[in-house]
C-alpha positions in Angstrom: 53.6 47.0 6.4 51.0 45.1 4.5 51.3 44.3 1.3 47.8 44.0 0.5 46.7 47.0 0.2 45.7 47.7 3.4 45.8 51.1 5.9 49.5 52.3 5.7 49.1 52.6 1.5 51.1 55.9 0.4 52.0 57.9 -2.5 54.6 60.5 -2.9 54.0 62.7 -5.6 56.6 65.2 -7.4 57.4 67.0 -10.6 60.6 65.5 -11.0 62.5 62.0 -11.3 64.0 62.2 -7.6 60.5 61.7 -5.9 61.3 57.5 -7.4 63.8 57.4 -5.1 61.3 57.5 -2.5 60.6 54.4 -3.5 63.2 52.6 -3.0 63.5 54.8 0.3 60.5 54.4 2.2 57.3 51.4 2.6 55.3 53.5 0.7 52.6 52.1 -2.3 53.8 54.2 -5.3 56.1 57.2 -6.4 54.7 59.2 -9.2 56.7 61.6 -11.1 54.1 64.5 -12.9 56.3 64.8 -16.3 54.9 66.2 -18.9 56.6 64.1 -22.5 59.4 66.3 -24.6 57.6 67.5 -28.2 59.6 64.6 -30.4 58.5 61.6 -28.2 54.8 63.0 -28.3 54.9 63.6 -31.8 55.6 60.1 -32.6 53.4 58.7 -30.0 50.5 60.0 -31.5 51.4 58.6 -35.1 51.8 55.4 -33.4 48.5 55.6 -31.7 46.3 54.6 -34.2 46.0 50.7 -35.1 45.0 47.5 -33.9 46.0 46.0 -30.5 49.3 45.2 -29.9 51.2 43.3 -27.2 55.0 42.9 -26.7 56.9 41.7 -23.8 61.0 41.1 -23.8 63.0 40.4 -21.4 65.9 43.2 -20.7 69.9 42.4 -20.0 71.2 45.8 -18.1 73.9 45.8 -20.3 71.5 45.4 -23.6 68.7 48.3 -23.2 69.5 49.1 -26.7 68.5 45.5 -27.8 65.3 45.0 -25.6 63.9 48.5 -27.5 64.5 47.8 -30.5 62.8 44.4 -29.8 60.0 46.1 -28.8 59.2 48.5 -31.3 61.1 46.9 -34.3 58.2 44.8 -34.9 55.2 47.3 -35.4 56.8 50.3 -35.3 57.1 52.4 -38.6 59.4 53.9 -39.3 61.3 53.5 -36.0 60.5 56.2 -33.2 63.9 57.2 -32.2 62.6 59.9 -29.6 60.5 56.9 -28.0 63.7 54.9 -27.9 65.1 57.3 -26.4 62.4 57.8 -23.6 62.1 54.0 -23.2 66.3 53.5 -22.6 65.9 56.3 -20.1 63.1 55.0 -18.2 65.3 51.2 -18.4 68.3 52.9 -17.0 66.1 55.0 -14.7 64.3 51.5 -13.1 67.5 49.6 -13.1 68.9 52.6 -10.6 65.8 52.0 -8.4 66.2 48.4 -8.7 69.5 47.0 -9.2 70.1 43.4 -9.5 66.4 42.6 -10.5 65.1 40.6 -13.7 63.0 43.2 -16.1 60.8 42.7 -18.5 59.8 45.6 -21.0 56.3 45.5 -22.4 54.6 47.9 -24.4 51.1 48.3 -25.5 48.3 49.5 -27.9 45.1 48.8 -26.0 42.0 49.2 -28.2 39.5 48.2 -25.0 38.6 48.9 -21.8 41.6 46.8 -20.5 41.3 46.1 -16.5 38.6 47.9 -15.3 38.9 45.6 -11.6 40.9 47.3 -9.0 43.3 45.0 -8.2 47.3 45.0 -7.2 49.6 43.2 -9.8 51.4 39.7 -9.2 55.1 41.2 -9.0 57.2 43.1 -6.9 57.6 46.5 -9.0 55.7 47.6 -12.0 56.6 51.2 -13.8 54.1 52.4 -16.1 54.1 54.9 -18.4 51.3 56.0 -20.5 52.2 57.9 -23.3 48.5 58.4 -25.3 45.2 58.0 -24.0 44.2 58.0 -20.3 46.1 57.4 -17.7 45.9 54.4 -14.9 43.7 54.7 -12.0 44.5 54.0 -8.1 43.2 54.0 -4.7 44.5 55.2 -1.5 45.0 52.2 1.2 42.3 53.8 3.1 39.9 52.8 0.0 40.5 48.8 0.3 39.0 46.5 2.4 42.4 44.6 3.5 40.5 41.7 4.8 38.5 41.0 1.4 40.8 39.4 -1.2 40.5 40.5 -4.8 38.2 38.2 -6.7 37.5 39.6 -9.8 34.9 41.7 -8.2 35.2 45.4 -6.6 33.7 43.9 -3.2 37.1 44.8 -1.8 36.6 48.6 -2.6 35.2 50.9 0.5 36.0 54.4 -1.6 35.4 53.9 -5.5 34.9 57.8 -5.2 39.0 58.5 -3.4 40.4 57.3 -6.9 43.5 59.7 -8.5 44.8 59.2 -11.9 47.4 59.6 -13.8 48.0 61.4 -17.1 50.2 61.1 -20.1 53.8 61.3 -19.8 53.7 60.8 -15.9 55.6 57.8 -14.4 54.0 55.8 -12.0 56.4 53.2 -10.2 53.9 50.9 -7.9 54.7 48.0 -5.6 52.7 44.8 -6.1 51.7 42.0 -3.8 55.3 40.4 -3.9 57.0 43.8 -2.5 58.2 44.8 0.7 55.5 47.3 1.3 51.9 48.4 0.9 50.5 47.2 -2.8 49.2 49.8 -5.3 45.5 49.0 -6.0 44.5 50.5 -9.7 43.0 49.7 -12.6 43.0 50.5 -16.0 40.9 53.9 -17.5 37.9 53.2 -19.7 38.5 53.7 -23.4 39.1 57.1 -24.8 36.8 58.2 -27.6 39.5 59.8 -29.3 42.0 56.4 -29.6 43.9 53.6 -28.8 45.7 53.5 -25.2 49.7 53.4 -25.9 51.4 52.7 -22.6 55.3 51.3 -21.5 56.1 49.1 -18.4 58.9 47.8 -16.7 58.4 44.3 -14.5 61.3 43.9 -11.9 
């Protein structure tokens, strides 16, 4: 299979967590799980929304989920969001089923801007991403990339701008990138939404 993007690309869709197993099942590009976020955690989420950018990335021990959240929303997080805690050590334990014995990295994000608006495939071999306010991310069936025109920073590469899906809030998306053992997820971030900041979770591993 190639892991540039190319012709045999999939997605398996489903409205609950078992379609990630697929995942680690099958060559495909991404699983996405259609959730839809419990009350408490989108309550909080939306208090947290507002604000300037913020960026934070820490690394996660399996046996430690506890400490890499609190790492990462000790900082700018007030008073602490318990119910996103929650939904973060769930989605932890959740990745680290679907990839055991990998290095992860937690990051989690207020995006003020556009962020990448490039389709492109990410530099790792798993990404999970969550987006809990704001618009989802944006991919691209295999059948809408040129495999043999590399990613430049341009969206020369792009056959089918018009064949992208996206996600919404509260929806886990678990893509392969270009250092997997399958087809890479092309996407791209959503343009900025009117109504606020971008607030969004991933998992590196």
């Amino acid at each position: 299979m190639p892991a540039d993007g190319g012709q045999a690309a999939e997605v398996a869709f489903g409205d609950s967590a078992a379609v990630l197993r697929r995942f680690a099942s099958e060559p495909i590009a991404s699983a996405v799980w259609r959730r839809a976020l419990a009350p408490d955690v989108d309550a909080e989420v939306q208090t947290l929304r507002p604000g300037p950018a913020v960026r934070v990335v820490v690394p996660v021990d399996d046996l430690r989920t506890d400490v890499a959240v609190l790492a990462a929303l000790d900082g700018w997080a007030h008073p602490f969001p318990q119910a996103l805690a929650r939904d973060l050590r769930q989605l932890l334990a959740l990745h680290a089923l679907l990839r055991p014995g990998v290095g992860r990295r937690l990051r989690i994000e207020r995006l003020v801007d556009d962020g990448c608006r490039r389709f492109h495939a990410d530099h790792v071999a798993s990404r999970l991403i969550c987006t809990y306010a704001g618009g989802g991310t944006e991919c691209l069936p295999g059948s809408a990339i040129d495999p043999h025109r590399p990613a430049d920073g341009s969206n020369d590469h792009v056959l089918d701008p018009e064949a992208v899906w996206r996600c919404e809030a509260g929806w886990v998306l678990l893509m392969r990138g270009t250092l997997g053992d399958g087809p890479a997820q092309f996407h791209r971030s959503p343009p900025r939404d009117p109504a606020g900041p971008r607030l969004l979770a991933a998992i590196d591993g």
